[in-house]
N, C-alpha and C positions, 0 to 999 in steps of 0.2 A: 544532626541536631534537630530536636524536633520543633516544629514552631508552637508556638505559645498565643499568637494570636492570627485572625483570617480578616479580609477584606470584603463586608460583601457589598457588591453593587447593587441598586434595585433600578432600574430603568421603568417610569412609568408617564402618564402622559402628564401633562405642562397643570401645575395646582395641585396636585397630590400628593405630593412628598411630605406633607401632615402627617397623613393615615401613614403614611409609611413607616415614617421615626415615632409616632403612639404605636402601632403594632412593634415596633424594635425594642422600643420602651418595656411597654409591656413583657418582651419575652429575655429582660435583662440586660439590653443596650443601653448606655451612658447617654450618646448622642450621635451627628451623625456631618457632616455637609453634603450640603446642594447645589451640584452645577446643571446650569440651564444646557439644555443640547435639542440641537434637531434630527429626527430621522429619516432615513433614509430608503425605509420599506417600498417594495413596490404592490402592486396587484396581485402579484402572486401571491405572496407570503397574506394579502388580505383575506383570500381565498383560500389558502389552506388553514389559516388558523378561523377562519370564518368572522372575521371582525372588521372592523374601522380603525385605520392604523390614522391618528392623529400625527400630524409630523414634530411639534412643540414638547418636548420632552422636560425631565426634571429624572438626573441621576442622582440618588442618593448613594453617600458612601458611608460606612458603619462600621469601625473598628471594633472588633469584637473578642473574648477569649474563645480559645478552639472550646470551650465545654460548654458552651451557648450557643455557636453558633449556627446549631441545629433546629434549634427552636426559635432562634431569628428568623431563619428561612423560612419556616415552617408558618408562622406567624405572618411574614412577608405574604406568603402565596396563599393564605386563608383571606386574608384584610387588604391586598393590594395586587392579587395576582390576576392572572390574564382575564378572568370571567367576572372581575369586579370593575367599576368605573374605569378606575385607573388605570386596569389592560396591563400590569405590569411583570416585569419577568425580574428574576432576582438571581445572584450567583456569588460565588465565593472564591478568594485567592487567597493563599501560603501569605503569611506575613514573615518574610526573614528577620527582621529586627526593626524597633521600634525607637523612639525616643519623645522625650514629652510627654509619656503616658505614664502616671505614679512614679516609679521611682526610675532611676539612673541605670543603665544598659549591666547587666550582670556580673560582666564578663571586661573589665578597661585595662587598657594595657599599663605593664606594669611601672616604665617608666617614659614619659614622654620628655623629647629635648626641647630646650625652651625656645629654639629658632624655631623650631615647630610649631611652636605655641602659637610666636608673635606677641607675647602677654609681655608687658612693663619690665620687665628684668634684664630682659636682651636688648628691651632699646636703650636702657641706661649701661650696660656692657657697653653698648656701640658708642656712648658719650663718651665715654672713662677712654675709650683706644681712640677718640679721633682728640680727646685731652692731650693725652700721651702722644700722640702726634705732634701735636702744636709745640710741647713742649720738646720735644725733639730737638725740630729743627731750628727754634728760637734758640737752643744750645749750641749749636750745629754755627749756627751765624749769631756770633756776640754784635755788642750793639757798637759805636765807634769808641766809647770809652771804656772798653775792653771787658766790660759786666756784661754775664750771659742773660740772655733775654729772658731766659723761662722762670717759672718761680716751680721746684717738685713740690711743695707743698702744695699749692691752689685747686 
């Protein structure tokens, strides 16, 4: 199956996630969320990448179609990548399946059982047999004046 949509991250430092989701924008992103995070870089990785690794982060996530999400990236690391302010690094993951996004999952099965559900119809089933119960045993045990307790019609 092939995926239809990717995820991409953009890790940049803490106040930037702006420029991020206008550059996403720009290259045909919808929108995007923003979780606060800290990192965890040490001295080395400052030195190898030659920078100031801020520890206050701001991860952006951007739901994308796989036919954009080239130019996401692209647009990411032009406007928010490692040589800009923001120091940021960006990346992409496989979306297996989605939901909430336009329309309804393609592919639904083609019969679901209603205890499955849990939706209104099986809790009123479960009325009607704990009814039929009642009336059971009120038949079961008549009253002292020999009339059965139950009414089947009720």
């Amino acid at each position: 199956m092939e995926n239809k949509y990717e995820v991409i991250f953009c890790i940049v430092n803490a106040g930037f996630s702006d420029i991020v989701m206008d550059a996403a924008k720009e290259a045909g992103a919808r929108g995007g969320t923003v979780i606060r995070a800290r990192g965890t870089a040490n001295k080395e990785a400052e030195q190898f990448f030659h920078i100031t690794i801020q520890p206050d982060k701001d991860i952006v996530m951007i739901l994308v179609p796989v036919a954009i999400k080239d130019a996401v990236l692209h647009s990411l690391y032009n406007n928010a990548g490692l040589k800009t302010e923001g120091q940021g690094i960006a990346f992409s993951l496989p979306v297996n399946a989605v939901a909430g996004v336009g329309r309804a999952p393609a592919e639904q099965p083609k019969e679901i059982k209603e205890e499955e559900r849990g939706d209104i119809p099986q809790a009123e089933e479960n009325k009607a047999e704990a009814k039929a119960d009642d009336i059971r045993a009120a038949d079961e045990n008549p009253t002292a004046d020999g009339q059965s307790g139950g009414d089947a019609e009720g």
